[in-house]
GUVOFI-132307 format. One record per residue (C-alpha): x, z, y; residue number from 0; residue in three letters. Coordinates in steps of 0.1 Angstrom, whole numbers, always signed. Example, Ala and Ser with C-alpha at 12.3 -4.5 7.8 and 13.67 -1.06 7.14 Angstrom:
<sites>
SITE,east,up,north,k,r
SITE,+123,+78,-45,0,ALA $
SITE,+137,+71,-11,1,SER $
</sites>
This chain:
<sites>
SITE,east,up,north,k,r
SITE,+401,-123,+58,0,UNK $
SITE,+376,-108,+33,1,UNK $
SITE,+370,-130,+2,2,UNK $
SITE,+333,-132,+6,3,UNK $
SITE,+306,-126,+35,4,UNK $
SITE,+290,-103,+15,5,UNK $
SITE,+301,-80,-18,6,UNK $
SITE,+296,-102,-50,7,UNK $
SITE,+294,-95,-82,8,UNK $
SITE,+322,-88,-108,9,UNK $
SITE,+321,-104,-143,10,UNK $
SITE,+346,-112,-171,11,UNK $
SITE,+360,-150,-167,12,UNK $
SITE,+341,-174,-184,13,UNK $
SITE,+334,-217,-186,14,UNK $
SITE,+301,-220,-179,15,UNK $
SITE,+275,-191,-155,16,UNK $
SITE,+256,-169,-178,17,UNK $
SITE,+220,-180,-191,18,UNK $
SITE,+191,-168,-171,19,UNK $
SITE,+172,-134,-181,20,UNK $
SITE,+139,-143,-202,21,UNK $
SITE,+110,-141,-182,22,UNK $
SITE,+92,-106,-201,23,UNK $
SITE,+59,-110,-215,24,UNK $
SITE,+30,-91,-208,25,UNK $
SITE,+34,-64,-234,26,UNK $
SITE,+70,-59,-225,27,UNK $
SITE,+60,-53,-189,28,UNK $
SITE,+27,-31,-200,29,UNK $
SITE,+51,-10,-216,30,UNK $
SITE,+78,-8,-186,31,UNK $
SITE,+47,+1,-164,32,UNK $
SITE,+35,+30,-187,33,UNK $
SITE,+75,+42,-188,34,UNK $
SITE,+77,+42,-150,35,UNK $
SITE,+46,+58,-147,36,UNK $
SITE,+54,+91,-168,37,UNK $
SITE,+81,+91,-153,38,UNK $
SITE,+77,+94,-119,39,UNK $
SITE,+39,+113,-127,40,UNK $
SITE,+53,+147,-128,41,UNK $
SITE,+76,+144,-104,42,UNK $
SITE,+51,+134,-83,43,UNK $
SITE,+25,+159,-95,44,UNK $
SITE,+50,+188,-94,45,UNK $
SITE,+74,+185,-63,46,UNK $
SITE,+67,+151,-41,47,UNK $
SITE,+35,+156,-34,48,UNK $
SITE,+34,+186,-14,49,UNK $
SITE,+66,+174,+4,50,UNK $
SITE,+56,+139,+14,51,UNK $
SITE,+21,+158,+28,52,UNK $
SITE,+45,+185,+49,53,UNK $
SITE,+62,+150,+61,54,UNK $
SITE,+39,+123,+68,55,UNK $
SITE,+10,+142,+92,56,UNK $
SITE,-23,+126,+96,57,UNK $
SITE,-30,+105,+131,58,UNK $
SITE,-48,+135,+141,59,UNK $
SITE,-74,+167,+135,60,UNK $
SITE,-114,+161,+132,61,UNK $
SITE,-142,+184,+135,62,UNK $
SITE,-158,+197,+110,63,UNK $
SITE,-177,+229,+113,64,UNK $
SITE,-177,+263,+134,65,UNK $
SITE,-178,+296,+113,66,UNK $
SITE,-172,+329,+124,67,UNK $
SITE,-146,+344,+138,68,UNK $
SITE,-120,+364,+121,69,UNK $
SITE,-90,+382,+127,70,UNK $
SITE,-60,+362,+132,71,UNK $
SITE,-77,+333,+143,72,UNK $
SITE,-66,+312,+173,73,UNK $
SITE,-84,+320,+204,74,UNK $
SITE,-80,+284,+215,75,UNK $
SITE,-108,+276,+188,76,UNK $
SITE,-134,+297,+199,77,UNK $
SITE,-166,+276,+207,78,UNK $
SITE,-178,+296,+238,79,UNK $
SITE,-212,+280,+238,80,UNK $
SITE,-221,+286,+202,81,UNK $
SITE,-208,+322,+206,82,UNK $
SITE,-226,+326,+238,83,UNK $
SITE,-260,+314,+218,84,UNK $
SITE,-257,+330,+189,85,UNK $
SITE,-241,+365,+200,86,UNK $
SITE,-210,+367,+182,87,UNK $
SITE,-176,+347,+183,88,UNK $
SITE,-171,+319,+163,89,UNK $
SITE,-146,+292,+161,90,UNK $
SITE,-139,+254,+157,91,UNK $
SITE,-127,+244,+122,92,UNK $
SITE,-108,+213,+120,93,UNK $
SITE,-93,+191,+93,94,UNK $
SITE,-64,+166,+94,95,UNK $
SITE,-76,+134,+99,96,UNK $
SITE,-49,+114,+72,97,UNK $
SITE,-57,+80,+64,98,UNK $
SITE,-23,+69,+66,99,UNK $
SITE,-10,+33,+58,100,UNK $
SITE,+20,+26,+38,101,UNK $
SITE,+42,-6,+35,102,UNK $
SITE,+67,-9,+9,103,UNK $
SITE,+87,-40,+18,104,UNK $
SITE,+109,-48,-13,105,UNK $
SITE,+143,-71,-13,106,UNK $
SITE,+142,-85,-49,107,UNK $
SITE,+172,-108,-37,108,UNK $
SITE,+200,-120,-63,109,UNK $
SITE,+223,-90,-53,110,UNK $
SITE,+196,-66,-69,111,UNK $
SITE,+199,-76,-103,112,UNK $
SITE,+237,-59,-106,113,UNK $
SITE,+246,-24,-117,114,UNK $
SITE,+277,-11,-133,115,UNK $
SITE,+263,+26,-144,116,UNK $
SITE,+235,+21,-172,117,UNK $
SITE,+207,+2,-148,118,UNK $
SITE,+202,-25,-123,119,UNK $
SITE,+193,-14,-91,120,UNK $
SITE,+160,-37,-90,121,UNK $
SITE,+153,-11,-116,122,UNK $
SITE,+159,+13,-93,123,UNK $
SITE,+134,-7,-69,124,UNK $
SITE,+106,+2,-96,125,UNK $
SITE,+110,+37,-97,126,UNK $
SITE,+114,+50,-64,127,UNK $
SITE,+83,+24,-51,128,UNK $
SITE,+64,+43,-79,129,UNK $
SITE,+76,+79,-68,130,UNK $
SITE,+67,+74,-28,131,UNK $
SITE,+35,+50,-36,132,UNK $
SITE,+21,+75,-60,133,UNK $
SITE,+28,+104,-31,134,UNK $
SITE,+7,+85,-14,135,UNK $
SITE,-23,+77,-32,136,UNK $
SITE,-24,+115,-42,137,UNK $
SITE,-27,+123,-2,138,UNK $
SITE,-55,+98,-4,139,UNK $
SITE,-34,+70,+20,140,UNK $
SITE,-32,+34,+15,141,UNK $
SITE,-6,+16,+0,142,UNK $
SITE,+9,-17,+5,143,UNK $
SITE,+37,-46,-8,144,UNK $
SITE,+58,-67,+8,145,UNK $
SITE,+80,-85,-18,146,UNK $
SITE,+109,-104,+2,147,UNK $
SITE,+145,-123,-3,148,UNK $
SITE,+158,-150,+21,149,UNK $
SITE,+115,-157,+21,150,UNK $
SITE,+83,-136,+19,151,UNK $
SITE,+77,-138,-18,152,UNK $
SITE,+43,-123,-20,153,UNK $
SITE,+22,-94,+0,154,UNK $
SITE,-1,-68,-14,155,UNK $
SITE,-27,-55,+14,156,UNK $
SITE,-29,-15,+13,157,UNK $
SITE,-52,-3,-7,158,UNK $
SITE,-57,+34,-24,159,UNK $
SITE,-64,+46,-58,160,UNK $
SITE,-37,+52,-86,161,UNK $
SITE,-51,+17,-103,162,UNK $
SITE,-34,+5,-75,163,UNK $
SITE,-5,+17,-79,164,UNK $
SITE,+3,+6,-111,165,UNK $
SITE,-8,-24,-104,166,UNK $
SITE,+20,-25,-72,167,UNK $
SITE,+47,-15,-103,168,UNK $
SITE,+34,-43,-126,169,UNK $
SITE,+39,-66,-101,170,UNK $
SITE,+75,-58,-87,171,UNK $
SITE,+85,-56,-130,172,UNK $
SITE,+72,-92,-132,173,UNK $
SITE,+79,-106,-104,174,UNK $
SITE,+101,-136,-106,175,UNK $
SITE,+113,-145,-71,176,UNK $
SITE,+118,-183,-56,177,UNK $
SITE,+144,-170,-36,178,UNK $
SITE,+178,-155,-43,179,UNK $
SITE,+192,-150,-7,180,UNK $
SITE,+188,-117,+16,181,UNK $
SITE,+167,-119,+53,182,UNK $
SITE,+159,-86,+60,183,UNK $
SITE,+154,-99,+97,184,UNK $
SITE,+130,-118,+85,185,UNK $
SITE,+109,-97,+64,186,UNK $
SITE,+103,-68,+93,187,UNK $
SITE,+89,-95,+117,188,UNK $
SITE,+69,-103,+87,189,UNK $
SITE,+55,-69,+81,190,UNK $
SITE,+49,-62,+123,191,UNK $
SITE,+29,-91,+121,192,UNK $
SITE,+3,-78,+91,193,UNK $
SITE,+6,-47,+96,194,UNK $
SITE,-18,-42,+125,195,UNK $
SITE,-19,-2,+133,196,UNK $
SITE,+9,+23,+128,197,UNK $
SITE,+23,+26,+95,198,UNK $
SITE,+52,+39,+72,199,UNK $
SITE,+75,+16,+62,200,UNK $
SITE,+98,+22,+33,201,UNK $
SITE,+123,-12,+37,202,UNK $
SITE,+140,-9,+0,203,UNK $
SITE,+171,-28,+1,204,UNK $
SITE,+210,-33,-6,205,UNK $
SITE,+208,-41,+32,206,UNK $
SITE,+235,-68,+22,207,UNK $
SITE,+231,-90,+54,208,UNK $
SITE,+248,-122,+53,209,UNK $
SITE,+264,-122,+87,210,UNK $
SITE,+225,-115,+100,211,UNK $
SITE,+234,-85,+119,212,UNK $
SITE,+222,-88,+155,213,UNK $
SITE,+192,-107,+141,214,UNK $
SITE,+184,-75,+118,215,UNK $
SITE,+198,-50,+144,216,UNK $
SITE,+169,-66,+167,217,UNK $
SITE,+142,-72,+141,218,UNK $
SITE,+142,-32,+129,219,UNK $
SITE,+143,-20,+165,220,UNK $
SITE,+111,-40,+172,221,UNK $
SITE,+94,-28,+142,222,UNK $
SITE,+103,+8,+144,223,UNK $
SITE,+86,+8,+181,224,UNK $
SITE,+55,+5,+161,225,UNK $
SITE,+60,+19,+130,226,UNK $
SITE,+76,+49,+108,227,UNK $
SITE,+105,+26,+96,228,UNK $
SITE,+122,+44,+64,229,UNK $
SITE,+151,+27,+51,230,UNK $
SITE,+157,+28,+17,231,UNK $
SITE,+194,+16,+7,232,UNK $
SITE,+205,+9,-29,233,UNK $
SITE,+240,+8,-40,234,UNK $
SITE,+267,+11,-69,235,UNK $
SITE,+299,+24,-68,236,UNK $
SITE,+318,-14,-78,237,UNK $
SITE,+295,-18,-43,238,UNK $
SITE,+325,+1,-26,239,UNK $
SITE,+355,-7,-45,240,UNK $
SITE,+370,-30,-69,241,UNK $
SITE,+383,-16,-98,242,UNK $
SITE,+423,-27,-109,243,UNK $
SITE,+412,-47,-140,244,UNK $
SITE,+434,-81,-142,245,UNK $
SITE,+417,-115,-134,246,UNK $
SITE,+385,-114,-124,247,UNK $
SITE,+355,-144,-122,248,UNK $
SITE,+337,-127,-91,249,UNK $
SITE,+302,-146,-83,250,UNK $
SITE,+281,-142,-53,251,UNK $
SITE,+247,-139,-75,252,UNK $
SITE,+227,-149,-37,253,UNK $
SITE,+246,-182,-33,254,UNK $
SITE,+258,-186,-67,255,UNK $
SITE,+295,-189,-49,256,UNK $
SITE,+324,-181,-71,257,UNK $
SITE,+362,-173,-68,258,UNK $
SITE,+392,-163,-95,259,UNK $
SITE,+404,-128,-80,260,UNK $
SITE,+436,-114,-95,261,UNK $
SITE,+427,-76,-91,262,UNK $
SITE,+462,-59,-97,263,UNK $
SITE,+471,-70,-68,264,UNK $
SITE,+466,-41,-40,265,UNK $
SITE,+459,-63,-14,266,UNK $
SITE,+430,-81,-28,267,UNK $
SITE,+415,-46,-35,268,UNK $
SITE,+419,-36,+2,269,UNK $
SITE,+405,-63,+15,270,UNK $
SITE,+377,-62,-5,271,UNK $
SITE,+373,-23,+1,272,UNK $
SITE,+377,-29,+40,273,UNK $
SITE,+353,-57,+41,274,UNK $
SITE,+326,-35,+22,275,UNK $
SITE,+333,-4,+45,276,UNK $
SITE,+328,-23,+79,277,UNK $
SITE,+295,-41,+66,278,UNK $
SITE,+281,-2,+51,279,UNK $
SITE,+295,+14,+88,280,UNK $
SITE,+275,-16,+109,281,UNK $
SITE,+242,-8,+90,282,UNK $
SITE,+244,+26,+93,283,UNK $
SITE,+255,+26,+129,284,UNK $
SITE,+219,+7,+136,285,UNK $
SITE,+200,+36,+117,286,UNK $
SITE,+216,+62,+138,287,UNK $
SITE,+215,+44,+169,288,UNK $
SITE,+174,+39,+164,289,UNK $
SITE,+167,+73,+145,290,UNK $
SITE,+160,+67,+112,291,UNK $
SITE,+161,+90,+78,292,UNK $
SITE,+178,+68,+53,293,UNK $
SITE,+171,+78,+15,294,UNK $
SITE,+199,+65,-5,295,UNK $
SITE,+200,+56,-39,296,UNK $
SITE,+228,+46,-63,297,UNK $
SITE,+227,+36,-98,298,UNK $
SITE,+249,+68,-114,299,UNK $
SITE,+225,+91,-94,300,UNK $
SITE,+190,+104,-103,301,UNK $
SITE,+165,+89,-80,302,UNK $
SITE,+147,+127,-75,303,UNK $
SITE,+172,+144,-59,304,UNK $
SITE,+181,+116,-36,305,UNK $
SITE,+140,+117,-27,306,UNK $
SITE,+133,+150,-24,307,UNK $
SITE,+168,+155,+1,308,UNK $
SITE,+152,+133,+24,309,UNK $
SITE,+119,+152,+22,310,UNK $
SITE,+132,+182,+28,311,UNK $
SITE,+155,+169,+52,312,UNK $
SITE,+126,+154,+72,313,UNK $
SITE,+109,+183,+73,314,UNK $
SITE,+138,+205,+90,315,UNK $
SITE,+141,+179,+117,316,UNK $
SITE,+105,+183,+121,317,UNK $
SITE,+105,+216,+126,318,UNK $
SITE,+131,+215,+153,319,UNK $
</sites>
């Protein structure tokens, strides 16, 4: 039997839990925002740009003008009653039609604020939100929020403009959630509701479901019908595997549940390991089955290349 439902945390022993995080103030989170945004800016600017456009294709091509025709051109353009009038060939131009709608729905659940390689993965959360929503705002599309953990914690209607944006990474910095649980179920029905016409949907989470499996596997199948579901998963190595370290305090930081683990001995390490492995296969099993390009992120890797594989990935597919 695995010790937990779900992978908790690992901490030192202690009496008493630690003290809560301080709530930042506003200059502390002014200054987070303006950190996330050169960093992600010429990433953006320089390489995700142009990738997310070769990706994402507009709903469509509109009419914009006929000109003349020229060598090379595609005979299946020619206007033959505006050649016939005016005595020469000309041709149909077109532009995509883009207006594209983006949903990044966000699990800020207690199993976010945990990383064993130099950053949390909620921080994680901040920067890859800011790297695809800025993508999108530079192809001129829409961009929404969905904030979620075992509730919906706020939503942010799509709107476009790079004000917008930041505004999108102020609010997931700040944001202090009600909830600590995980109900990813929960959040896609959410987001088929609001979300009216087709959209993108980047679902950033740990994907850490409780024992919610069939009750997700359902929820993302209905959703993806309708839109461009892109899971997002976040991880850590100490995720996968429990390191050989003596007595261990491990805490469930979504229920708050703890345990004394003894971690020299091999068993209690398998278990863990086992338990981790069938819950990662499960998930993963339900994105194949329905599809879907996963981007996945862990806290000892760089965000970028993890992005740009998926791009470029995408794009192969694509072309197939």
């Amino acid at each position: 039997m695995p010790l937990f439902s779900r992978r908790p945390r690992a901490e030192a022993p202690r009496a008493e839990p630690p003290p809560e995080p301080a709530t930042p103030g506003v200059a502390e989170i002014m200054r987070q925002v303006r950190r996330v945004d050169l960093r992600t800016r010429g990433l953006v600017a320089s390489q995700f740009s142009g990738e997310y456009h070769s990706v994402f294709k507009g709903q469509g091509l509109e009419f914009v003008e006929v000109r003349e025709y020229v060598p090379g051109d595609d005979v299946r353009t020619i206007d033959w009653n505006v050649s016939a009038r005016a005595g020469a060939t000309f041709v149909k131009k077109y532009v995509e039609e883009r207006e594209l709608t983006v949903l990044l729905a966000v699990d800020l659940s207690g199993s976010q604020r945990f990383g064993t390689r130099g950053r949390f993965k909620s921080e994680m959360v901040a920067e890859v939100a800011a790297t695809l929503a800025m993508s999108a705002v530079r192809n001129n599309d829409r961009v929404g929020l969905l904030v979620f953990t075992d509730r919906i914690e706020a939503f942010v209607p799509p709107r476009k403009g790079r004000r917008h944006v930041l505004r999108i990474i102020r609010d997931l910095l700040a944001f202090q959630p009600a909830g600590t649980g995980t109900d990813v179920a929960a959040a896609l029905r959410h987001a088929f509701r609001v979300m009216r016409g087709r959209s993108i949907v980047f679902l950033i989470s740990d994907f850490h479901l409780n024992g919610e499996q069939a009750a997700f596997d359902h929820a993302l199948r209905s959703a993806a019908v309708r839109h461009d579901v892109i899971p997002v998963g976040l991880g850590d190595p100490a995720d996968a595997r429990i390191p050989d370290v003596g007595v261990l305090r491990l805490v469930d930081p979504e229920t708050g549940d703890s345990v004394m683990v003894d971690t020299g001995v091999e068993r209690v390490r398998l278990e863990f390991e086992s338990a981790a492995r069938d819950e990662r296969t499960a998930v993963r099993k339900t994105f194949r089955r329905l599809g879907l390009d996963e981007i996945e992120l862990r806290t000892d890797q760089p965000i970028s290349t993890a992005v740009l594989s998926f791009f470029r990935r995408r794009e192969r597919r694509l072309r197939q």
